[in-house]
N, C-alpha and C positions, 0 to 999 in steps of 0.2 A: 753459582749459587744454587741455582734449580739443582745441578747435578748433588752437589752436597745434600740438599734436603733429601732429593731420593735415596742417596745413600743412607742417611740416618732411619727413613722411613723403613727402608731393605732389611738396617740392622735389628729396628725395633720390635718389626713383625717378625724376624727369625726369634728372637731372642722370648717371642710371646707364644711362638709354637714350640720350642725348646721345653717351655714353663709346662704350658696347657699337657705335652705329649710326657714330661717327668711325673705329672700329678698323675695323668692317666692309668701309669704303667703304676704308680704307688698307690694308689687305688686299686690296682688288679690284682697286684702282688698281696696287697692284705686279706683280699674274698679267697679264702677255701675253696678249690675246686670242686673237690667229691661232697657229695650228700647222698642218706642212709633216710629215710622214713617209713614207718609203718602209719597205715593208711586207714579211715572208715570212709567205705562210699557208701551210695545210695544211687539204686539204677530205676529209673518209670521202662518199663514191657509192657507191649498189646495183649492186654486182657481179652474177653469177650464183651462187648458193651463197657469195657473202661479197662481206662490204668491201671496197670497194679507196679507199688514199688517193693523193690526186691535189695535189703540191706547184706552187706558184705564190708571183706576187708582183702587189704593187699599190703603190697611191697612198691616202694619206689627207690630208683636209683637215678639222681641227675648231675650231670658231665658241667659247672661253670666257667661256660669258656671265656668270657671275661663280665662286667656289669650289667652287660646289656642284653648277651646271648648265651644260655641253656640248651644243652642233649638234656634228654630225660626219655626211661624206658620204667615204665608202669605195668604190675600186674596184679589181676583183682578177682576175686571166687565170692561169689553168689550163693550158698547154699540151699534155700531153699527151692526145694523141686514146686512147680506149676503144673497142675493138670487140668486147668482151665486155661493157658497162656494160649494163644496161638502157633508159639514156639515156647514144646513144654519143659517139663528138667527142671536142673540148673543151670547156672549162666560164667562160664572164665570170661576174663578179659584182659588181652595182653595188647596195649600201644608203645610206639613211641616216636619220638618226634622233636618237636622244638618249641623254647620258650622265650619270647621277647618282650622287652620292658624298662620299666629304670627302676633303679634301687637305690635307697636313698638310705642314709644312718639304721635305722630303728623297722623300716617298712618298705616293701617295694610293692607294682605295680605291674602285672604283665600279661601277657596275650600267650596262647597255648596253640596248636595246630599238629597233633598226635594222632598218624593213620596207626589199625592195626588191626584186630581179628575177635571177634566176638564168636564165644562158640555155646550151642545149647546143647543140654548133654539129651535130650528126649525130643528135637527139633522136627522129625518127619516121621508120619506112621505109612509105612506102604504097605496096603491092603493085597493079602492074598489068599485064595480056595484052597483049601483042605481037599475039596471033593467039589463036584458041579451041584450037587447037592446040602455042600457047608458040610461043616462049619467057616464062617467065615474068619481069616487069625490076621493080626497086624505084626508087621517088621517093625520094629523103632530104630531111628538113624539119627546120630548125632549130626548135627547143621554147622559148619564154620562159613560164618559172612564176614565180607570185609568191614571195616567201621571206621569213620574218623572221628577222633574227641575234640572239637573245635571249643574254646569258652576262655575263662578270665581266671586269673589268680591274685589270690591277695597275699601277702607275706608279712612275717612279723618276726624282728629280730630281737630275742629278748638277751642273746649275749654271742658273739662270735661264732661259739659252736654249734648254738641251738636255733634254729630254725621253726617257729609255726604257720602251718600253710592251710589257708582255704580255696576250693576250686569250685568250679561252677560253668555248666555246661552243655553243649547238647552233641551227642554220642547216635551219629548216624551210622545206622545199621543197614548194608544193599543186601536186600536177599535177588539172590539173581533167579529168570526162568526157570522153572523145574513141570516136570509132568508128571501128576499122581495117577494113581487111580480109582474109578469110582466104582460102586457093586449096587444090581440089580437084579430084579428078581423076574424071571421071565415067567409072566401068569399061565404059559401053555406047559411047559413042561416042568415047571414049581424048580428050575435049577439057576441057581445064582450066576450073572455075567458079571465081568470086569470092564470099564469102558476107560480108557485113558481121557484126560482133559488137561490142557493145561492153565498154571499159573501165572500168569505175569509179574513180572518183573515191579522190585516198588522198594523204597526207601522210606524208613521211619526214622523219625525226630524223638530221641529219647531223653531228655534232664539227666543227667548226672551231678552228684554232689560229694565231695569229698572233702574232708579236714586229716590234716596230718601232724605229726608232731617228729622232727628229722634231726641229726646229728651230723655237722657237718667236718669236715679232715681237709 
């Protein structure tokens, strides 16, 4: 008897992972893999005594590798230049990474963790003498730090193909060690010195906001 029921019990749970693992894969087979979006963001940068945000737009391309798990590689242009930023210019931004989540009929729900590369196109001025006497002239250097876009996605499916996505986020930026240098002016003989110092190393916490509107294949 015992043996019987365990046999039926054996049959029943196969018969329920059969079901559960058929639904699964007809669920999968229906979601679109490729998706196409064009993007608005919005980025907070260290001002001087505050934030400043800095609006842009981009491209997105994300891989659905089945309901739960997304590739996605993103890339975003800042155009306005800062000459009060601490890192000045303008600002690219290219991540990419992973998205996880559930998705349901109409809406889904998911978590983002996207490393990638934040570049300032006017990021370091290095200071150098014309003469010992000046004039004094600045080099400007474009800066690339690493960055990761850690935050939340919200999704809204208003028909198979189309997709609208909100994101939200904070987009850490490492600027690593650098040594600049600084100019003084020596009162004996009126000729300008150069003295190196450096920077330390430091990681900022930036908001990022983005909506998109995407087409999915």
């Amino acid at each position: 008897m015992y043996y019987r029921l365990d046999r039926r019990f054996f049959l029943l749970a196969t018969a329920l992972l059969l079901v559960m693992q058929t639904n699964a894969l007809a669920q999968s087979q229906d979601l679109r893999k490729f998706e196409i979006a064009g993007e608005f963001s919005t980025l907070e940068r260290d001002g001087f005594g505050q934030q400043q945000t800095e609006k842009g737009g981009g491209v997105r391309f994300t891989f659905n590798l089945n309901r739960i798990i997304a590739f996605e590689t993103a890339g975003y242009f800042f155009p306005r230049h800062c000459d009060f930023c601490q890192r000045g210019g303008n600002i690219s931004e290219v991540v990419a990474g992973v998205k996880i989540g559930k998705r349901f009929e109409k809406w889904g729900i998911f978590a983002k963790a996207r490393p990638g590369v934040v570049s300032f196109s006017r990021g370091e001025f290095k200071a150098f003498l014309v003469s010992p006497t000046g004039p004094v002239d600045f080099e400007v250097k474009r800066v690339n730090s690493f960055a990761t876009d850690l935050g939340g996605v919200l999704e809204f499916y208003p028909s198979p193909r189309i997709v609208t996505r909100f994101d939200a986020g904070d987009t850490m930026i490492r600027f690593g060690k650098r040594t600049i240098n600084g100019i003084s002016l020596n009162p004996v003989t009126q000729e300008f010195q150069l003295f190196p110092f450096t920077v330390p190393a430091r990681t900022t916490h930036n908001f990022q906001f983005s909506a998109s509107v995407g087409f999915r294949f």
